[in-house]
SEKE-832390 format. One line per field, with one value per residue (C-alpha): x, y, z; residue in one letter; residue number from 1; chain. Coordinates in steps of 0.05 Angstrom, whole numbers, plus 32768, in hexadecimal, padded with zeros to 4 digits. Layout:
<pts>
x = X, ... $
y = Y, ... $
z = Z, ... $
type = A, ... $
seq = NUM, ... $
mol = A, ... $
</pts>
This chain:
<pts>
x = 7EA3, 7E91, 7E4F, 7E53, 7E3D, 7E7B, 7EAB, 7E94, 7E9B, 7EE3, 7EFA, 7EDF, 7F04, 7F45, 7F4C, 7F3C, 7F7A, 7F9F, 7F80, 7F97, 7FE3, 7FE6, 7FD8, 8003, 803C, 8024, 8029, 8063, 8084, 8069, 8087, 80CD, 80C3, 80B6, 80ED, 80FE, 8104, 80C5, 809A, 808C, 809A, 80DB, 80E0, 8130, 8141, 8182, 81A3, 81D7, 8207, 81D1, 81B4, 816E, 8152, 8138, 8127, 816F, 815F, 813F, 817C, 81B3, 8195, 8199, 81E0, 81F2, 81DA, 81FC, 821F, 81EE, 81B7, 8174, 8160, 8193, 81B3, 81F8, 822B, 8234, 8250, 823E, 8235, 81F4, 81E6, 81AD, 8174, 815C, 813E, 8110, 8106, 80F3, 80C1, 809C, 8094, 8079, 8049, 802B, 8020, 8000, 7FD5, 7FF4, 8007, 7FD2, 7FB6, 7FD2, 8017, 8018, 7FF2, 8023, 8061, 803F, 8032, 807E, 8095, 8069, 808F, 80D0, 80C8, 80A8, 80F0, 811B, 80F6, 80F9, 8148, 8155, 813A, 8156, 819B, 818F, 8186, 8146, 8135, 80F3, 8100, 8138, 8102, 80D3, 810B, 8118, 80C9, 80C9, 8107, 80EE, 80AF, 80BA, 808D, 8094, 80B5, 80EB, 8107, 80FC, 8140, 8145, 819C, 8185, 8147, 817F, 81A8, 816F, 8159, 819F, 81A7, 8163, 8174, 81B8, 8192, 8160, 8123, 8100, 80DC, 8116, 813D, 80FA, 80FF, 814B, 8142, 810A, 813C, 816C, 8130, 811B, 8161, 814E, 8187, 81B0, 81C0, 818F, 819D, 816E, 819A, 81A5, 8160, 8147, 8172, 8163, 8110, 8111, 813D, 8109, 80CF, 80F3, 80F1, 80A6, 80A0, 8057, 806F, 80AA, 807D, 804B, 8083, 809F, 805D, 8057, 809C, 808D, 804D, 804E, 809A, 80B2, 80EF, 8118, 80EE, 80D9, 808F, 808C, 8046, 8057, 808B, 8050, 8026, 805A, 806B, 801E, 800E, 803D, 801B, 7FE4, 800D, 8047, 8057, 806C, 802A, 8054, 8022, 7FE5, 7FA1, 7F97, 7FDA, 7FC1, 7F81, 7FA3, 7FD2, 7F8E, 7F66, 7FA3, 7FA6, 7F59, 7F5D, 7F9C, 7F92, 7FC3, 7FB8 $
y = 7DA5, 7D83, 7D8C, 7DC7, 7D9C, 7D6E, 7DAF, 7DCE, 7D8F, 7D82, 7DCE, 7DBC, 7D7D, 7D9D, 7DD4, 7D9D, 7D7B, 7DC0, 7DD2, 7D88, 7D96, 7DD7, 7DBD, 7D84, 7DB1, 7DE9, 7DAB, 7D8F, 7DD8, 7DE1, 7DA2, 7DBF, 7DFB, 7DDA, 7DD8, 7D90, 7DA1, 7DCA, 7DBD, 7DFA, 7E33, 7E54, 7EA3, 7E9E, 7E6B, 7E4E, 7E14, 7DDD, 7DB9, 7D83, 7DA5, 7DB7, 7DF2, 7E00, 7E35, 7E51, 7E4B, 7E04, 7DEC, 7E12, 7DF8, 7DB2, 7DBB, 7DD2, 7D85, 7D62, 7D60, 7D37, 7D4E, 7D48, 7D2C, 7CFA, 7CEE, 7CF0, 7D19, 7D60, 7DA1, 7DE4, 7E0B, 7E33, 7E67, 7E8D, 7E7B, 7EB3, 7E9B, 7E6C, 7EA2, 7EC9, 7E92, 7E88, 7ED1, 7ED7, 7E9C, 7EA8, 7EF5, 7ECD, 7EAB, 7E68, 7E4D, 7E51, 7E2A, 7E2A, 7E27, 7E62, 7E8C, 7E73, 7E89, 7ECD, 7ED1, 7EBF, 7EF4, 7F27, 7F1A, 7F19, 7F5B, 7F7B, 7F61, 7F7B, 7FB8, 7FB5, 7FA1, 7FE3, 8012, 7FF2, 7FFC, 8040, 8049, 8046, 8028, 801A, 7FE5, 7FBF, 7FC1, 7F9D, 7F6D, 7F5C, 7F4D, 7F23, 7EF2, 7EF1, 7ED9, 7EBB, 7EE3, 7EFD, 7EC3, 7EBE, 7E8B, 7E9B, 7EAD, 7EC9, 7EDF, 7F04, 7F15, 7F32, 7F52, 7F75, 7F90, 7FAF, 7FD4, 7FF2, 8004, 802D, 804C, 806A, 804D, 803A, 800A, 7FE0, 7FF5, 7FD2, 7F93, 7F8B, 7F9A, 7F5C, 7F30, 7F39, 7F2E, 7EEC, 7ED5, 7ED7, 7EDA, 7EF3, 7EDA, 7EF1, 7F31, 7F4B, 7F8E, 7F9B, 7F93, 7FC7, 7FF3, 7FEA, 7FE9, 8026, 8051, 803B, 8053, 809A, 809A, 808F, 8047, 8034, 7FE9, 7FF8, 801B, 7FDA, 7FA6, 7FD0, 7FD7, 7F91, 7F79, 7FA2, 7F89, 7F40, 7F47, 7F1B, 7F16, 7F2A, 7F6E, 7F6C, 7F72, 7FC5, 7FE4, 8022, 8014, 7FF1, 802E, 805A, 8034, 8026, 8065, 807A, 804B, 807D, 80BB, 809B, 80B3, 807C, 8049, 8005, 7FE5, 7FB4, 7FC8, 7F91, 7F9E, 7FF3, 7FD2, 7FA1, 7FE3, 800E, 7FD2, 7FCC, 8014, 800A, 7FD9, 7FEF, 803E, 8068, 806B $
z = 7BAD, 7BF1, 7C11, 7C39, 7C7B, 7C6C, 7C5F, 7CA0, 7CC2, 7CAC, 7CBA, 7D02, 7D06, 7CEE, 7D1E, 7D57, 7D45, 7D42, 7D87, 7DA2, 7D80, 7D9C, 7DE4, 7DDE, 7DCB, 7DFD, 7E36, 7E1C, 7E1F, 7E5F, 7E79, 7E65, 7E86, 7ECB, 7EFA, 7F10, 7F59, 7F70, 7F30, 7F27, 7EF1, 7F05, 7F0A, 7F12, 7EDA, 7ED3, 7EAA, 7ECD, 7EB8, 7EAB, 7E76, 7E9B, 7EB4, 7EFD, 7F2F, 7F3E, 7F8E, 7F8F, 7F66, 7F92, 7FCC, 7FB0, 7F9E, 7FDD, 7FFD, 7FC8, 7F7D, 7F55, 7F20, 7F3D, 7EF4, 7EEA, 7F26, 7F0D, 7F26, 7F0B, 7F21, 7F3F, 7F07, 7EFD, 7EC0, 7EB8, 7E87, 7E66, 7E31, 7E5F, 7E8E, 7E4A, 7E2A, 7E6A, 7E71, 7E26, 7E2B, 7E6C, 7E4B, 7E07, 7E3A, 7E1C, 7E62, 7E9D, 7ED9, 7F19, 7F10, 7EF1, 7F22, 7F54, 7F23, 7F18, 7F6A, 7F75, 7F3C, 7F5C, 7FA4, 7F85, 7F64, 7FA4, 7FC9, 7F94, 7F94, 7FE5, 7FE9, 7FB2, 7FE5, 801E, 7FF9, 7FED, 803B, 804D, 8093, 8088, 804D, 8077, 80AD, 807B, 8061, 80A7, 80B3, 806A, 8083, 80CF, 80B5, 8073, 8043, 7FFD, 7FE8, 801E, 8047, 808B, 80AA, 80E7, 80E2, 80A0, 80CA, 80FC, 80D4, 80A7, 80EB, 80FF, 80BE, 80CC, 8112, 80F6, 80C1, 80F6, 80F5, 812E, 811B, 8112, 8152, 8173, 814D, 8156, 819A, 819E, 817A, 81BC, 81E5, 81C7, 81A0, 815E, 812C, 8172, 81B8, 81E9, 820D, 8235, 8244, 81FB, 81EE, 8223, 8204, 81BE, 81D4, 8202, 81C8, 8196, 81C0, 81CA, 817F, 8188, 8174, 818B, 8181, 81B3, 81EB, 81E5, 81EF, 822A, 8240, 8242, 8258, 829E, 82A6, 82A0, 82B8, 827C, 8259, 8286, 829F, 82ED, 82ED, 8301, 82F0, 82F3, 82BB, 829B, 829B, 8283, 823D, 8233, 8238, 8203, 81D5, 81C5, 81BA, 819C, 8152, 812D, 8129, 8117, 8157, 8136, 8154, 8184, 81A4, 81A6, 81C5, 81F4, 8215, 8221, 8241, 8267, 8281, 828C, 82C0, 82E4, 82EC, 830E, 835B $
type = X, X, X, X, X, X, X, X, X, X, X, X, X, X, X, X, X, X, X, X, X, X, X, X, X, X, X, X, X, X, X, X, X, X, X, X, X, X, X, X, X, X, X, X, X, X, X, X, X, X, X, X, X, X, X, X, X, X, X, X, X, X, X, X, X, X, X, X, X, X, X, X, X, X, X, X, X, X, X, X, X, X, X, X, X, X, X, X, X, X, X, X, X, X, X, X, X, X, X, X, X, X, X, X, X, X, X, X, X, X, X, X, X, X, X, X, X, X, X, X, X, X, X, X, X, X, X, X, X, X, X, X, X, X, X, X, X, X, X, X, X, X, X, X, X, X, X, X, X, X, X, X, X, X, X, X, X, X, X, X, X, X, X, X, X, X, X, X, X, X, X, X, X, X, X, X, X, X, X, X, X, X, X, X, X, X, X, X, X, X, X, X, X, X, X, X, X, X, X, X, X, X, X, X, X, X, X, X, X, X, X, X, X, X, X, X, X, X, X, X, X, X, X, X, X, X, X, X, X, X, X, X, X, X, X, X, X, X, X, X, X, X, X, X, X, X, X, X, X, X, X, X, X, X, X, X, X, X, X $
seq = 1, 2, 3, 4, 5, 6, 7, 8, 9, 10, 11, 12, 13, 14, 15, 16, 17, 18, 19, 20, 21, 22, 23, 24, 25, 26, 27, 28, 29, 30, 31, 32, 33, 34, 35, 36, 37, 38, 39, 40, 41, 42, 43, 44, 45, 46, 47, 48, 49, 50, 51, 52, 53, 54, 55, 56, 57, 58, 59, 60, 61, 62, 63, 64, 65, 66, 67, 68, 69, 70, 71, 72, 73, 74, 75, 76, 77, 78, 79, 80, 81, 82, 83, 84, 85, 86, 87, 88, 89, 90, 91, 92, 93, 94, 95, 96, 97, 98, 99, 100, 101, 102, 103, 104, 105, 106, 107, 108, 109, 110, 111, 112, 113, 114, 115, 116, 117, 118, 119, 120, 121, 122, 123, 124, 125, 126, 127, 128, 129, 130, 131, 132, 133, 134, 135, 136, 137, 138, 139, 140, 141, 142, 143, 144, 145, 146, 147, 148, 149, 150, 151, 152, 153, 154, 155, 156, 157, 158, 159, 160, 161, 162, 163, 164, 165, 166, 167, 168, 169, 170, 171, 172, 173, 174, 175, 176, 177, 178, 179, 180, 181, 182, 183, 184, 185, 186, 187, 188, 189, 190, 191, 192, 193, 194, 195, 196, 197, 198, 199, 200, 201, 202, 203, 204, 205, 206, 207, 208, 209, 210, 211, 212, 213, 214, 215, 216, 217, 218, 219, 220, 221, 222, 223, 224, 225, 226, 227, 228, 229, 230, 231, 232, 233, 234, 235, 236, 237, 238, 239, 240, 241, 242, 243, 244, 245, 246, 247, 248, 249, 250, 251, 252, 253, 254, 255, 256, 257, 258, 259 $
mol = A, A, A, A, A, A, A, A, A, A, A, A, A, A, A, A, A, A, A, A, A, A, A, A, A, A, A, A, A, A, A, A, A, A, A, A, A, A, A, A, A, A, A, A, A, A, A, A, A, A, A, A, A, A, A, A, A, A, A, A, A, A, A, A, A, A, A, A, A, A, A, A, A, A, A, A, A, A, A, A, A, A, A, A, A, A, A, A, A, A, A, A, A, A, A, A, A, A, A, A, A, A, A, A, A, A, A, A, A, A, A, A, A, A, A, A, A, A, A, A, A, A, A, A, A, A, A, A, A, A, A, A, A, A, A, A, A, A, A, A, A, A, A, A, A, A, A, A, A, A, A, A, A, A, A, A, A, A, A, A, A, A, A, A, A, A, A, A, A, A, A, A, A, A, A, A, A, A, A, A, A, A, A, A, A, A, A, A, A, A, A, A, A, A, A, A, A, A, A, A, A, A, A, A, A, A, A, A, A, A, A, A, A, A, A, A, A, A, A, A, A, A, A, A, A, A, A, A, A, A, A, A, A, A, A, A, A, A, A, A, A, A, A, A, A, A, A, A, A, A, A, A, A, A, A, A, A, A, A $
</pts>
């Protein structure tokens, strides 16, 4: 029987090679599972006619520019499936703690934003304004994982507009005002602004406010106007205004009172 020094020396040694072998094969795996385009872990997986796997937007994207495997560089076609058992593995190992480090805090981050905008686009399709307001926000400014886009921007905007909200009659009505995602139309966009602060859009009231008194985009500088839509800022019932514009509307009134 071995000394029991040399036996507890030799246990040690062994499961130093296993914990080498099992980080080899965890970085080895790990390797496989990056997409060859962004380097990153992919949340929407899918296989191409190459035989690899990669983010399914990163690869359409690429496809779109030209024909040719990003891997290879030989020709290939269009044709994308879905890769559910990657998408499953790199689930299970980041839950096993098996995979960590940054890229997978950035893969958790990105699943985390693409849930919150499937959750956003299911109640947006069931008709509420409010979440096609928020999509509109996520492609104007490019958050939760979205290219910024300001036609889907647009568009998100409209649909909130129809289903009511006022928010989003105000920020279709500043798309006309600035031509985002829409020809300018300074008309349309009085419109849209003054029936959004009717509907008691705090927002709406501050950028009327302001249009009148700096006489900009379009609006002849009229203070009175300016007092008017400021002063609805306060008592208006839908608070979609940030603080410092709230606070910019009062200082305003402040220093031009009412003769």
């Amino acid at each position: 029987m071995p000394p029991k020094r040399g036996r507890e020396a030799a246990e040690a040694e062994d499961e130093t090679v296993q914990l080498r072998r099992h980080k080899s094969a965890t970085e080895e795996a790990f390797a496989e599972l990056v997409c060859p385009i962004t380097f990153s872990l992919p949340v929407d997986p899918v296989m191409a006619e190459d035989g690899n796997v990669y983010e399914r937007s990163a690869i359409v994207d690429w496809l779109e520019k030209q024909h040719k495997s990003p891997v290879t560089n030989l020709k290939m076609g269009t044709r994308l499936l879905p890769a559910l058992r990657v998408k499953n593995m790199i689930r299970a190992m980041v839950s096993s703690g098996a995979l960590t480090g940054d890229k997978v805090d950035a893969w958790k981050l990105k699943l985390e934003e693409e849930e919150e905008v499937a959750e956003m686009l299911r109640e947006a399709e069931a008709g509420d304004g409010a979440a096609m307001c928020n999509l509109g926000h996520w492609y104007k400014l490019g958050q939760e994982g979205l290219a910024k886009d300001d036609a889907k921007a647009f568009e998100w905007y409209k649909k909130s507009h129809e289903a009511g909200d006022a928010t989003g009659t105000c920020c279709l009505g500043t798309c006309y005002l600035v031509g985002k995602g829409v020809p300018k139309c300074p008309m349309r966009a009085n419109t849209l602004m003054c029936q959004a602060a009717e509907r008691g859009s705090k927002r709406a009231c501050y950028h009327l406010g302001r249009a009148y008194a700096k006489g900009i985009w379009g609006f002849p500088k009229d203070e009175t106007m300016a007092r008017r839509y400021y002063s609805m800022v306060a008592i208006a019932s839908l608070d979609d205004c940030i603080d410092a514009n709230k606070e910019g509307a009062a200082t305003w009134l402040r220093e031009h009172p009412a003769a």
